[in-house]
N, C-alpha and C positions, 0 to 999 in steps of 0.2 A: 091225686086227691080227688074224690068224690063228695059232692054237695049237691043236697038237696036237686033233685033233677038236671045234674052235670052243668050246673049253670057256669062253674069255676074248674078249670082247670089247671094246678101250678106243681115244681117240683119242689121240694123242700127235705132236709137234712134231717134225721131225729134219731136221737138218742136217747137215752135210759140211766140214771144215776137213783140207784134203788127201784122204785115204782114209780118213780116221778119222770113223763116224759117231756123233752128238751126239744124243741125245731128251733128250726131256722128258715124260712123261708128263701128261695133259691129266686123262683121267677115263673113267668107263665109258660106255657107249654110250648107257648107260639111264639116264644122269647129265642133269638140266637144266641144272645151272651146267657141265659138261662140253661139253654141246650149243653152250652160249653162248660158252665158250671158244671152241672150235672155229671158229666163223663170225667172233666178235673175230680170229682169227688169222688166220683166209683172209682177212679182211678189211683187215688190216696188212700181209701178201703182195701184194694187186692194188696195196696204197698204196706199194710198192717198197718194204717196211723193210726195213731190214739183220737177218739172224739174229742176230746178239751184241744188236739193239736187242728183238728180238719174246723174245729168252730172259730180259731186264733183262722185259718186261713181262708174262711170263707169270708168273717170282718173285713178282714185285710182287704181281700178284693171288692168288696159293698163298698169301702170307704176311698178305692182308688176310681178318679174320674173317667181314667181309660185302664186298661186291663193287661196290662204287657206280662203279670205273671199266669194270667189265665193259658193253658197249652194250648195251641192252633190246633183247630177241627181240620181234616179236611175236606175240601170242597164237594158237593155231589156231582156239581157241573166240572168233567173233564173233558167235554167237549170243546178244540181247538179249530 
């Protein structure tokens, strides 16, 4: 998302019910559990979810204090 001279950068969900558009705010860019969102949700999209079901699953994770159903990323650092 682009604002006025890139001051905000964040990912967020949106959808369409008629003309009327729907977000959801995800997180900042700079966010790792944001990043994680993100990829959980592209990821729910290629699996054809329905949007009323991926907005139930994004809540879900907003309202959990830790995140055990968000999918593990994996690491960039595989250096041992």
């Amino acid at each position: 998302m682009k604002r006025s001279a890139n001051k905000y950068w964040y990912y967020r969900y949106c959808w369409m019910i008629g003309r009327k558009i729907h977000r959801i705010y995800l997180g900042s860019v700079d966010s790792i559990k944001a990043k994680k969102l993100k990829q959980a949700v592209e990821i729910a999209i290629a699996n054809d979810r329905l949007p009323i079901e991926l907005k139930h699953l994004i809540r879900g994770w907003k309202n959990e204090k830790t995140s055990p159903t968000i999918p593990k990323m994996p690491g960039s650092n595989t250096n041992f």
